[in-house]
C-alpha positions in Angstrom: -59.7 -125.1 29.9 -61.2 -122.4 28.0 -63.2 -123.3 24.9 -63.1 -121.5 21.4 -65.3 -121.7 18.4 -63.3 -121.4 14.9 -65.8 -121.6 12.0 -63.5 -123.1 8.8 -64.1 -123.2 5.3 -65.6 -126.3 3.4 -62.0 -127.3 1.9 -60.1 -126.5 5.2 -62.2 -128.4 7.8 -62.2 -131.4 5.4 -58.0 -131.1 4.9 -58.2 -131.1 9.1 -60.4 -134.3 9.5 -58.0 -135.9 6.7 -54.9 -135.2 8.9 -56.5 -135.6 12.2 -60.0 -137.2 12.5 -62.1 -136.0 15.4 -62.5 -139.5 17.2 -60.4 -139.8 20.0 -59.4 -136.0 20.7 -56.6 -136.4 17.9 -58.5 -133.3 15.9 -58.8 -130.9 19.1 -55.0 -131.7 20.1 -53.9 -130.9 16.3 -55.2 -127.5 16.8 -53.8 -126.8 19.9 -50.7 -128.1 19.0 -50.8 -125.9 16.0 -51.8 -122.6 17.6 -48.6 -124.0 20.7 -46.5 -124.1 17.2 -47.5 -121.0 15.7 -47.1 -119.0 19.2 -43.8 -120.2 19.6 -42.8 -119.2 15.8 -44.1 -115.6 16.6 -42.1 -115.5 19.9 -38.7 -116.3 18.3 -39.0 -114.3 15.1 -39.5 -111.5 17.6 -36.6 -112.3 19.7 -34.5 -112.8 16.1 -35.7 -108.9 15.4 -35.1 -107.6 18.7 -31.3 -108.9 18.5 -30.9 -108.1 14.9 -31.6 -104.2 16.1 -29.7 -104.4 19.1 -27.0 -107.2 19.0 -25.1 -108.2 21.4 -21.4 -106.2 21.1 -18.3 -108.2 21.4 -17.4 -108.0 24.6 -21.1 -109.2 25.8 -20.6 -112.3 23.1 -20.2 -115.9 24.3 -16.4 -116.9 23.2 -17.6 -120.3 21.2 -14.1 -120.2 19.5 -13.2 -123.6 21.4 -16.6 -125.2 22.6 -17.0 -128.9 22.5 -18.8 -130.6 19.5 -22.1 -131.9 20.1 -23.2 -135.0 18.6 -27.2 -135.3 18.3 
């Protein structure tokens, strides 16, 4: 797994080891899960842009007009 140094300021590094202490990897998976997070953010508000310039017309549209309810 590739490594990657981050230098963070004085108030940021100490906000990190608040929310995730470096004993037992919890600080290291933090980050990753946080770069995973902000990755995925990116990904989606470019697939939200790319169908808010081209959407899809109506005949290409899923008919939703009598789909099931889903219960979470």
């Amino acid at each position: 797994m590739p490594t990657i140094l981050v230098e963070l300021d004085d108030a940021t590094f100490r906000a990190l080891n608040h929310l995730a202490p470096a004993r037992k990897r919890q600080r290291s998976e933090f980050i990753r899960q946080a770069v995973k997070d902000a990755i995925l953010k990116h990904e989606l508000a470019r697939m939200r842009e790319a169908y808010r310039k081209q959407p899809d017309s109506a005949s290409e549209a899923d008919d939703w007009s009598n789909c099931e309810e889903f219960d979470a």
